[in-house]
N, C-alpha and C positions, 0 to 999 in steps of 0.2 A: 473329446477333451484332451489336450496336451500336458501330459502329465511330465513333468523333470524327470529324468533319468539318473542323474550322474548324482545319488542318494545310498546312503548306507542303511537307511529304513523306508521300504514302501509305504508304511501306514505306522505313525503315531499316533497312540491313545491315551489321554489323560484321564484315571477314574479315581472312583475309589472300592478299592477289596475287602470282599466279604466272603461270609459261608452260607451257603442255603439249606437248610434240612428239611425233607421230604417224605412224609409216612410213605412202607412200602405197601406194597398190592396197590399202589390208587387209592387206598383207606382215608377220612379225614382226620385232621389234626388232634381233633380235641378227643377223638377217641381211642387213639394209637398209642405204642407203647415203643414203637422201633423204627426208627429214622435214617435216611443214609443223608450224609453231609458230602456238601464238595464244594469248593471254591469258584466263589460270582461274583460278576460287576455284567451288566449291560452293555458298557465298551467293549470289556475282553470277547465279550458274547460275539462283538461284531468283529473283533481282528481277529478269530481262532478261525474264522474261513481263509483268511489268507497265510495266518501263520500254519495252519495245519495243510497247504496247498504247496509251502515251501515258500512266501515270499516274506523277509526280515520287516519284522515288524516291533517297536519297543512301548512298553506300558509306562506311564508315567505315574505314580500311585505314592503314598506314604505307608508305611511300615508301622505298630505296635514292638519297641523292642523287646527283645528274647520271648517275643509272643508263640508259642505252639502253635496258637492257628496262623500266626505270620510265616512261621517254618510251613505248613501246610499251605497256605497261598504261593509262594516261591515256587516250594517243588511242583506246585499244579502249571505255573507260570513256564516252568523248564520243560516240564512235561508236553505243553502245547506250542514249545520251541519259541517262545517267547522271550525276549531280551526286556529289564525292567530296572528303573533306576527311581528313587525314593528317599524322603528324609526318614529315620529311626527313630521315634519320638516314645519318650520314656512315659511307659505306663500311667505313673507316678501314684495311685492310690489303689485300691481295690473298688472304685469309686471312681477311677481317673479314665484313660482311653481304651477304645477296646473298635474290633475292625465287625462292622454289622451283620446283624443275624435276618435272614429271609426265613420267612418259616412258610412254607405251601404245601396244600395238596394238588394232587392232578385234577381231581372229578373224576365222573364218571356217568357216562350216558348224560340222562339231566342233572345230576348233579354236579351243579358249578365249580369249577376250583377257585381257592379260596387262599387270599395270601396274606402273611402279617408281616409288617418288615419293624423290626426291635433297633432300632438308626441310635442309642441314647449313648455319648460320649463317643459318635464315631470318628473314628483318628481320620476319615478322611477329609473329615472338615477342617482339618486344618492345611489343605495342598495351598501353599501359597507361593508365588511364582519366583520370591526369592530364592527356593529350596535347588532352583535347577537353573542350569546355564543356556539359554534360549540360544546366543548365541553362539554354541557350538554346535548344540542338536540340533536347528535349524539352518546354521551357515557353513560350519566343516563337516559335520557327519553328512547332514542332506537328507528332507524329508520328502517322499513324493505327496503323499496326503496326510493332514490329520485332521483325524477325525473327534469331533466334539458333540456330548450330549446334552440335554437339557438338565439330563439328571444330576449333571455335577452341577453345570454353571448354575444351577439353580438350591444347590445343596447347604451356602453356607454363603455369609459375603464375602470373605477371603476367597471362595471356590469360583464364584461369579467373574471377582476382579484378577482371578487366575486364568481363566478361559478366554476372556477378552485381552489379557498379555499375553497369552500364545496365541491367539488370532491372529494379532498385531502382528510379532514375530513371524508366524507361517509367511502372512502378506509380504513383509519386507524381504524374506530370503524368495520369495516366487512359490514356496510349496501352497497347493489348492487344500482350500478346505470344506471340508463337509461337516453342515449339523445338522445330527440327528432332534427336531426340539422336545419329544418325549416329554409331553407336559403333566404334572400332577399335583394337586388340589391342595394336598397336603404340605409342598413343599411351598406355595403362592402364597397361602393365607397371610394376610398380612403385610405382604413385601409385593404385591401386584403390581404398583407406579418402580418400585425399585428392579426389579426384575424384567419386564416391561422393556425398559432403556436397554437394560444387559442383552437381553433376547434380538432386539432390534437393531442394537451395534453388531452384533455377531453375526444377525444375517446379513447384516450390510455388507459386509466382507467375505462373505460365505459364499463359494463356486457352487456345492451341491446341497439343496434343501430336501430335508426327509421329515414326513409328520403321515397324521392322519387326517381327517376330518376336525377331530377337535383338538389336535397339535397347531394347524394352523389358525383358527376361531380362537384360542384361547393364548395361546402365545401372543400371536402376530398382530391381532382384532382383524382377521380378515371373514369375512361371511363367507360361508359354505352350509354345506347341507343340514340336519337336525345327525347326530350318531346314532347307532342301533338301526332297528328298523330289521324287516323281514327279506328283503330284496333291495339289496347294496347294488347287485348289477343296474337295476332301474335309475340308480342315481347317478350312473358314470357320470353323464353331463354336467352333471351338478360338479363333482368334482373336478372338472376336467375346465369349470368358469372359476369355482376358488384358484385352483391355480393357477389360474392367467392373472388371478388380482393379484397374487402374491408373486408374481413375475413380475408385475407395474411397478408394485411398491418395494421390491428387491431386486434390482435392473443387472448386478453384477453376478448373479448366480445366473449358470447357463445350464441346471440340470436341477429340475424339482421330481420327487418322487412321494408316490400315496401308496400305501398297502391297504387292500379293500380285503375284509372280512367277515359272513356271516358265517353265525355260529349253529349250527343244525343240532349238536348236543355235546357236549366236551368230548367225544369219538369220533366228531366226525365236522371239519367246516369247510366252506365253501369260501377259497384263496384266490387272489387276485392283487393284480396292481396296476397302477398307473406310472408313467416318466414319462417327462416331457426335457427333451435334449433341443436349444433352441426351439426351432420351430416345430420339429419333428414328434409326434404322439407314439407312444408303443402302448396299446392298450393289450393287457392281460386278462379278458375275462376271470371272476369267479370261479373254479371248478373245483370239485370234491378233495378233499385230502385227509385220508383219514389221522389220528391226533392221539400219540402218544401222551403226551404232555405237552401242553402251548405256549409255555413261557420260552422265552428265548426265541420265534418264529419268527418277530419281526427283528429281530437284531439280526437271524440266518437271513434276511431279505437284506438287510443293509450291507452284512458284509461280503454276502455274494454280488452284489451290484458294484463296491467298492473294488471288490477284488477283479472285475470284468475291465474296471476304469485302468487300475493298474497292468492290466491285459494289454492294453489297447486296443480294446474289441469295439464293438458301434453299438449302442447305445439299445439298442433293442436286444442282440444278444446278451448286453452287461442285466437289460430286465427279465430277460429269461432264466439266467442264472442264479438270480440274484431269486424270483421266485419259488424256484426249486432249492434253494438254499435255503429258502424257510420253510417248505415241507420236509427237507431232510431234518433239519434242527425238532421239528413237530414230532417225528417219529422214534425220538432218543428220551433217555434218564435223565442225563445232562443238557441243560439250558443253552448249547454250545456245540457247534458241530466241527469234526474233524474226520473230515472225508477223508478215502482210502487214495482217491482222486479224482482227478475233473470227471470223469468218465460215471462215476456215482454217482453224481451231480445230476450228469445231461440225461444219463436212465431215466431219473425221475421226471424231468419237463416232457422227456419223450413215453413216459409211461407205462415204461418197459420194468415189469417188475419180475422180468425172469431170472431163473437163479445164472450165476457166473461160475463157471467151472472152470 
């Protein structure tokens, strides 16, 4: 994939910011008494592999003003060398906006983890594409990728006809885009036909597709396999005929990706993935990784894949990385990895888990 060079941001991300808080020890929620917070979104999830690797990358998000936890999002935002630019939208009541609460536990062994997301007056629903100058940040700054989720475009209908104006945008200055479609039940209900078009405009225009099994069944209506199941390996085929449908019916993306995962017990699941670059297959088998906490795993797959593109590496090494970029994410507190460097990374796909002196 030919990615533009002559860019002042590798990889833009449009989300919206939040905090997650997390009982400690692996404990469950509802019987804990002490929480550690940290600042989330699923996009940032996926730009902290490249911003934390060293390549410029800018967040596009809205702001709560003189919000504490907005001061606390920034600095988390600075902290992962992140550049980020937002409207400041006044509070306005004790009642009015506020930036969303994740509330998870890990699990443990068979105990599933278990997540609440408190979304009610979230200021990100209000990103609407007036708030920013497309083109600058796609025509004089220069964007090599951006990358788009399903979770925004699907967040709000300002957030939807926001993502489909930076698509546009990306298209018209040359920068490639990737959506991640990241589909969820609770954000569809109701707006299926309207979401639906949104989803199918944006892959239309879309260089790289990322989902899972029922990312694309349910987004796209393309048929693939049943989800779950005891032996994901036994189904590669299956998903390896989804996405050739979803190649048919989206002619202008040259790079579909699937993360294949069974789960053996919230310590331990069996990782894998699929990319398809043209014609070319890199199959990842399944294999063990053990699982500090697994949220954030597949955003470590996206944005180590992303970050291989910005490499200009081939497309099998971009799924190597991109792999081991969601076991290293698997094995952190934070939902978000920021490798020491590449070299961390490659340990893990090669399995090397000797200490470094």
């Amino acid at each position: 994939m030919q990615i533009k060079k002559d860019y002042k941001y590798a990889l833009v991300v449009p989300t919206s910011m939040g905090v997650r808080i997390t009982p400690l020890f692996r404990q469950p929620v509802h019987i804990s008494d002490t929480f550690r917070m940290q600042a989330t979104s699923a996009e940032t999830n996926v730009a902290s592999i490249s911003s934390g690797l060293g390549l410029p990358v800018k967040v596009l998000t809205t702001f709560v003003k003189d919000s504490p936890i907005s001061q606390l999002i920034k600095g988390d935002l600075r902290r992962r060398n992140m550049d980020y630019e937002g409207k400041e939208v006044e509070q306005g009541s004790p009642w009015g906006y506020r930036h969303q609460f994740n509330i998870a536990d890990s699990g443990f062994g068979l105990r599933a983890p278990r997540v609440t997301n408190d979304r009610a007056g979230e200021v990100g629903r209000t990103l609407n594409i007036k708030d920013f100058d497309v083109d600058r940040i796609f025509g004089e700054e220069g964007v090599g990728i951006l990358h788009l989720s399903g979770l925004i475009a699907a967040l709000s209908p300002d957030t939807g006809v926001f993502c489909l104006e930076l698509a546009r945008a990306a298209k018209k200055y040359g920068t490639k885009i990737s959506f991640d479609l990241n589909y969820r039940a609770s954000f569809w209900k109701g707006r299926e036909e309207e979401l639906a078009a949104i989803f199918s405009e944006i892959a239309g225009v879309s260089d790289i597709l990322i989902g899972n099994e029922e990312d694309f069944q349910l987004c796209l209506g393309i048929q693939g396999p049943e989800a779950g199941g005891k032996d994901i390996g036994a189904k590669i085929e299956s998903f390896k005929s989804m996405i050739m449908n979803v190649k048919k019916a989206y002619p202008n993306a040259s790079v579909f990706a699937n993360t294949l995962r069974q789960v053996v017990s919230a310590n331990e699941h069996l990782w894998g993935a699929l990319v398809l670059n043209g014609d070319d297959w890199t199959v990842i088998d399944p294999r063990p990784i053990q699982v500090v906490d697994r949220i954030g795993g597949g955003d470590g797959f996206v944005g180590g894949l992303l970050y291989g593109f910005l490499k200009g590496w081939e497309a099998e090494k971009c799924a190597q990385f991109g792999w081991a970029s969601g076991a290293f994410v698997a094995t952190l507190l934070d939902d978000f990895g920021l490798a020491a460097d590449e070299e961390q990374i490659w340990s893990i796909w090669e399995g090397n888990a000797r200490v470094k002196r």
